[in-house]
N, C-alpha and C positions, 0 to 999 in steps of 0.2 A: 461109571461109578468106581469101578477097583482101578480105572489109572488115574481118578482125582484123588484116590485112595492112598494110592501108589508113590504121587507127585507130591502128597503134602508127607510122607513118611521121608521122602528124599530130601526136601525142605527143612524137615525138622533135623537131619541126620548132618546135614549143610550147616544149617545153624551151631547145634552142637559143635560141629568143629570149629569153627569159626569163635565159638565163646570158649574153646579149652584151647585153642593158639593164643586168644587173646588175652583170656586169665595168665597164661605165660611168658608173654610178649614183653621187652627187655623195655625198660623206660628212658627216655632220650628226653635231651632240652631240661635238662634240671635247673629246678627253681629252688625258692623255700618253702618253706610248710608254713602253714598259721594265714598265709593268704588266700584270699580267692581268686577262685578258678569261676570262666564266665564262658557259656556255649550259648551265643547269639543264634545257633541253627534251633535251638531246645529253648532258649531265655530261661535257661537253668543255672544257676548260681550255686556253686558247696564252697566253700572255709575247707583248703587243704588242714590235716587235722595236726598240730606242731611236731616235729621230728619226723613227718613223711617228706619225701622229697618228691615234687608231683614233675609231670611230663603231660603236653600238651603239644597239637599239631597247629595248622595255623586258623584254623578256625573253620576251615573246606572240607568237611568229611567225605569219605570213599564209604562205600558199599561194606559193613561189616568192620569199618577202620576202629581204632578207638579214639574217644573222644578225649578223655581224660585215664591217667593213670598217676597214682601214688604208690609208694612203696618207703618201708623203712629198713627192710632186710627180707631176705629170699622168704618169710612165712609171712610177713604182713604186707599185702598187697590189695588194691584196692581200684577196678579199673570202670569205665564206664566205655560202652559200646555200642553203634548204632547200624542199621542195615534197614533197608526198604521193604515193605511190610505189604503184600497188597489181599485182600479178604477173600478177590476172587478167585487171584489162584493158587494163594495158601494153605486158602480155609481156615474156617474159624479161632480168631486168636487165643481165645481161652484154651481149648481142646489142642491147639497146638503146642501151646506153654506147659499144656499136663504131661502130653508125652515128651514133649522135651523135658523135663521134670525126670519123668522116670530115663529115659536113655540117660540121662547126666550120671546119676544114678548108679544104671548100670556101668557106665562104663570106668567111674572110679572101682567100682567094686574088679573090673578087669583091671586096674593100671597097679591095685594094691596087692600085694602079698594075701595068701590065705589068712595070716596070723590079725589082718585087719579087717575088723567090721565097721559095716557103713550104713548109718542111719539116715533115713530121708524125711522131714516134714512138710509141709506146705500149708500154704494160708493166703490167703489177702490180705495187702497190706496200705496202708494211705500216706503219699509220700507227695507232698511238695503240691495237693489237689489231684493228684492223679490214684486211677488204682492201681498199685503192681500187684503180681502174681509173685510170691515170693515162696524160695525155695531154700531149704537148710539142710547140708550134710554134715554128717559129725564119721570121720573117719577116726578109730582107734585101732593102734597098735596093742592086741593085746598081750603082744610078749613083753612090753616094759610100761603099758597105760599112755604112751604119749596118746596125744590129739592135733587134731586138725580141722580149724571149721569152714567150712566153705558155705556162701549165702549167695543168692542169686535173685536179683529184682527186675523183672521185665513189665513193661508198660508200654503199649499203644499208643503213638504219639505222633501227631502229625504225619500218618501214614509211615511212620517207620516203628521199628522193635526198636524201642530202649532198653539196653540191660545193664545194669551193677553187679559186678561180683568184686566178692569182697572175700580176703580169705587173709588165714590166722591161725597162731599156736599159741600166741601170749595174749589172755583174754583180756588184757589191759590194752592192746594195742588195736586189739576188738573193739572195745568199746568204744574208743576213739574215733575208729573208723564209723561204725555204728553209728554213731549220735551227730558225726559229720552231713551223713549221708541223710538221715532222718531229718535232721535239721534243716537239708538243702531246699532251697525255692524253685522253681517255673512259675515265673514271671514274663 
């Protein structure tokens, strides 16, 4: 029991990385915004949201690759990601979504200055017929009030993690992405 214990903490500490390379990972293959973007492996469809400029692979996803990425400037970024999922020797995907939840978490509260606080919620949420697991950090500078928000949607899917992160400083260019995403189909 403590090395399944063990293996799905390693699992989850994997992931984590693999979703903060990804959250960062540079966009290639620029298109326009305002169209869609279509993942035959997920039959998910989103409306790039207008003035992002999306990036896309060829349709073959890798282990943990990204599927989709938009971006309008270095704080509004918005990527979608996938990795193989398996229950039995992950364990539990809810339980594993909570602790990655909290390690994400933590480790923005390592990457920021003391002077920034960092708020975590979570919730379920229903996107496209699926359930995600959704996760929201509110990072504040409190030496000048900026912000930073960071949102994170993971769903079980065809035996892989799907995840969305979505992240922002101009809550306009939030909402954008937001209502993108929420709108999106699996089909």
């Amino acid at each position: 029991m403590k090395s399944n214990h063990h293996q799905n903490k390693y699992n989850c500490m994997k992931k984590l990385l693999i979703i903060i390379v990804a959250v960062f990972a540079l966009a290639a293959n620029a298109q326009e915004g305002g169209k869609d973007f279509y993942s035959a492996e997920f039959k998910w469809t989103i409306k790039v949201p207008a003035g992002f400029i999306k990036s896309i692979d060829d349709g073959e996803s890798e282990p943990g690759e990204v599927i989709m990425a938009v971006d309008k400037d270095e704080a509004s970024y918005m990527e979608a990601t996938q990795q193989p999922y398996d229950v039995n020797e992950d364990g539990d995907y809810g339980e594993t979504q909570e602790l990655v939840g909290i390690m994400m978490k933590e480790n923005l509260e390592s990457q920021f200055s003391e002077s920034n606080e960092v708020i975590m919620t979570s919730a379920k949420e229903k996107i496209g017929g699926h359930d995600f697991y959704r996760f929201d950090y509110t990072i504040t500078d409190t030496s000048d009030d900026s912000v930073l928000y960071v949102h994170m949607f993971s769903a079980f899917i065809s035996n892989k993690d799907f995840c969305m992160s979505i992240s922002y400083v101009d809550k306009a260019d939030g909402a954008k992405m937001l209502k993108a995403w929420k709108d999106s189909s699996f089909k």
